[in-house]
SEVEXTOR-149360 format. One record per residue (C-alpha): x, y, z. Coordinates in steps of 0.5 Angstrom, whole numbers, padded with zeros to 4 digits. Example, Ala and Ser with C-alpha at 12.3 -4.5 7.8 and 13.67 -1.06 7.14 Angstrom:
BEGIN
FISE      px      py      pz
FISE    0025   -0009    0016
FISE    0027   -0002    0014
END
This chain:
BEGIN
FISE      px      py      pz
FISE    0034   -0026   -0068
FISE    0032   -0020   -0065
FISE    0029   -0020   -0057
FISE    0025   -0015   -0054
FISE    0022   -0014   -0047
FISE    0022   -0012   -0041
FISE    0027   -0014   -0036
FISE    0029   -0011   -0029
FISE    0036   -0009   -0026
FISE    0038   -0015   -0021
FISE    0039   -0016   -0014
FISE    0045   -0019   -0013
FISE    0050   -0016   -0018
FISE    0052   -0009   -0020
FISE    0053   -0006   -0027
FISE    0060   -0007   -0030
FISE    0064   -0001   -0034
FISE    0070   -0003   -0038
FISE    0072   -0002   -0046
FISE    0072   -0008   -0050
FISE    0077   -0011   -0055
FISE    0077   -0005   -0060
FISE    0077    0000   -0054
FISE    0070    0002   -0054
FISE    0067    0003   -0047
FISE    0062   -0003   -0046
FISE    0057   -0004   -0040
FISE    0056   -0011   -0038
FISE    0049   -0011   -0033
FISE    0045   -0018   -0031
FISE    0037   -0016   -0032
FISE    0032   -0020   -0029
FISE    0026   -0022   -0032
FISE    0019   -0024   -0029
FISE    0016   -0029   -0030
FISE    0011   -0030   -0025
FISE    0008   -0036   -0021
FISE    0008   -0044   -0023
FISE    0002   -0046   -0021
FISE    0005   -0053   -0021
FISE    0011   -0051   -0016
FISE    0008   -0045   -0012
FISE    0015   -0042   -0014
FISE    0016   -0035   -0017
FISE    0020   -0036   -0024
FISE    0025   -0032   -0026
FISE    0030   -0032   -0031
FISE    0037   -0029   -0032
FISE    0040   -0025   -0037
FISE    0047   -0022   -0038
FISE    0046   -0017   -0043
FISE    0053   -0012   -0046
FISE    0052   -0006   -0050
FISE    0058   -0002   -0053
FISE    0060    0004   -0056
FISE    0057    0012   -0055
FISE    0051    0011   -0054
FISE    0052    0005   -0048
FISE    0056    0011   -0045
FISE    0051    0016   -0046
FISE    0046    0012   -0043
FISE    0050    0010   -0038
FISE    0052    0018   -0035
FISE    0045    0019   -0036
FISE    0042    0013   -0032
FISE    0047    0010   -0028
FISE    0044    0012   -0022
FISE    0038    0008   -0024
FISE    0042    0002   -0027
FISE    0044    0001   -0020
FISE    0038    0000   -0016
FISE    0034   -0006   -0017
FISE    0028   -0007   -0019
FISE    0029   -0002   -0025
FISE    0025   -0003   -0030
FISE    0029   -0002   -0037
FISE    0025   -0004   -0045
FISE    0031   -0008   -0048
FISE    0032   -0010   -0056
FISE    0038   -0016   -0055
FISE    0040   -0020   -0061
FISE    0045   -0026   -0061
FISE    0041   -0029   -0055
FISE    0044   -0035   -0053
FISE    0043   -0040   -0046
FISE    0050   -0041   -0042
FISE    0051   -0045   -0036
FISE    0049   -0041   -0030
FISE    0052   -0039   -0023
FISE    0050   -0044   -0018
FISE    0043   -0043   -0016
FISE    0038   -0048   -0014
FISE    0034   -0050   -0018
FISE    0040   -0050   -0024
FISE    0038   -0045   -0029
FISE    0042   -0043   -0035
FISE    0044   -0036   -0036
FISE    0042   -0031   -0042
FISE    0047   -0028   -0046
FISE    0046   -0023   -0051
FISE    0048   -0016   -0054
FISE    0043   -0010   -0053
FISE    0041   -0006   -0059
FISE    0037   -0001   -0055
FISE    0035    0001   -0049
FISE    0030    0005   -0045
FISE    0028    0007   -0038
FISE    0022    0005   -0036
FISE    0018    0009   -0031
FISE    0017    0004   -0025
FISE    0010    0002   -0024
FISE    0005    0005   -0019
FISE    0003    0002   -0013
FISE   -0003   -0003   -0012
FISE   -0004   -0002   -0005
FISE   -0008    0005   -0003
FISE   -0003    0010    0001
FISE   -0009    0014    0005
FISE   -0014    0012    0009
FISE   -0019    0017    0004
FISE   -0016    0012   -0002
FISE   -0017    0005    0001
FISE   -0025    0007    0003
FISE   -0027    0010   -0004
END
């Protein structure tokens, strides 16, 4: 089954470069994604996501983007396949981690701020 989304660079862990069994580069990234307030807990929910991509196009991307792949908070449009939940790191409430293979991945521009930046902007 194939997933696609968007999710987000995390915060607490940075991305991973290495080669895999066969020796092909392999980018491991932990992605976040956001699902919004519980209106039964008050809590804002999130999951997490260890995701892998191998082979040349993982590394283009990654010497294109690997600036942006270590800030948090960058939005990525992600296609995954063998999507599969593991346990987690600890964490309260305990949440199981996703784990999957990309397909593809693309950068998406970060959202516009919702709050006016000038005084003229605020009043119009």
């Amino acid at each position: 089954m194939h997933h696609t989304g968007t999710l987000f660079v995390g915060k607490k862990h940075r991305p991973t470069v290495d080669k895999d069994s066969a020796g092909a580069f392999r980018l491991e990234l932990v992605l976040v994604d956001n699902m919004g307030r519980n209106p039964h807990t008050g809590r804002d929910e999130k999951e997490s996501y260890r995701v892998r991509w191998s082979g040349p196009e993982a590394q283009a991307f990654w010497s294109t983007h690997s600036d942006a792949l270590k800030t948090p908070g960058t939005p990525l449009h992600v296609e995954l396949e063998r999507l599969r939940a593991l346990p987690g790191p600890q964490a309260f409430p305990p949440m199981p981690e996703l784990v999957g293979r990309v397909l593809h991945m693309k950068l998406l521009p970060h959202r516009a701020s919702s709050t006016p930046t000038t005084p003229e902007a605020a009043t119009a």
